[in-house]
C-alpha angles and dihedrals in degrees: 000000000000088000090046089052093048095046084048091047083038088058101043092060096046098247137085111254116241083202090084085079117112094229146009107264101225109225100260089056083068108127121234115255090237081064096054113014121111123207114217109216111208095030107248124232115264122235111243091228133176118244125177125228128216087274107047104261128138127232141172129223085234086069086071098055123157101025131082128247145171118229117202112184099206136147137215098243095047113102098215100046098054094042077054092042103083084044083060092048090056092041088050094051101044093045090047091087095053094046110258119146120220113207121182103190106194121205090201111138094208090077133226089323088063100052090026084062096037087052088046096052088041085050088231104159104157095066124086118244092241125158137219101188115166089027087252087145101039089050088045092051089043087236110181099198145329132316100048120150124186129201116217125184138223089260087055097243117130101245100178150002144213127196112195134015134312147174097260084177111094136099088238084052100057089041085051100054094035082060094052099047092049095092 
């Protein structure tokens, strides 16, 4: 009864609910991205979607060509994604120098309020408050649930994905992704 009620709930709001997961992953059972992440070869095209900022603006991945960046659709109430959350916040600060973009889109229907005050609680000061509303970029990237992170790189081209959640925190995993988005 409970599932049924989440997958309906799950539905309703466009994504797959992580919350269909048994149990809550802790973040040392994260697992490593060469474990996960899956090379596309050939790079794939990347979907020019709309994503909103804290203050309800719209903007386009196009406006980051030319850099590379790694998009995670999350959301505050799914396990995975916030036990990958703090992970994000490390990768995002040691690729900022090289000029990788980090972009959390949530698909929380409570708005910037409801991540702004999660990050805030989580004392994650180093991701951008940016929103995913209506699940557009997740669809557009055929996502089939959340976490789903996607690698593209400086010529604007998606080079890898990952389905499911990772520790995005280590010094292999910077120097992974900085590899990726060279070209």
């Amino acid at each position: 009864m409970i599932i049924r009620r989440r997958l309906a709930l799950a539905v309703a709001g466009g994504t797959l609910a992580a919350g269909l997961w048994p149990r809550k992953p802790n973040a040392e059972e994260l697992s490593g991205l060469g474990e996960s992440l899956e090379e596309l070869n050939p790079p794939a095209a990347v979907p020019d979607g709309v994503f909103v900022t804290r203050d309800g603006s719209s903007h386009h991945l196009s406006e980051f060509q030319g850099r590379g960046m790694v998009v995670n659709m999350w959301a505050t109430w799914c396990a995975p994604c916030v036990a990958e959350m703090p992970s994000l916040e490390i990768l995002a600060k040691a690729l900022a120098p090289k000029d990788i973009a980090v972009l959390p889109l949530s698909s929380d229907r409570g708005g910037a309020d409801v991540v702004a005050k999660w990050f805030q609680s989580h004392g994650i000061a180093a991701l951008p408050v940016l929103l995913d509303p209506k699940g557009a970029m997740a669809r557009a990237f055929r996502a089939r649930g959340i976490p789903t992170t996607v690698i593209i790189n400086k010529s604007g081209a998606m080079v890898a994905r990952l389905e499911g959640a990772a520790d995005w925190g280590t010094p292999e995993a910077a120097a992974l992704i900085a590899t990726l988005t060279a070209s």
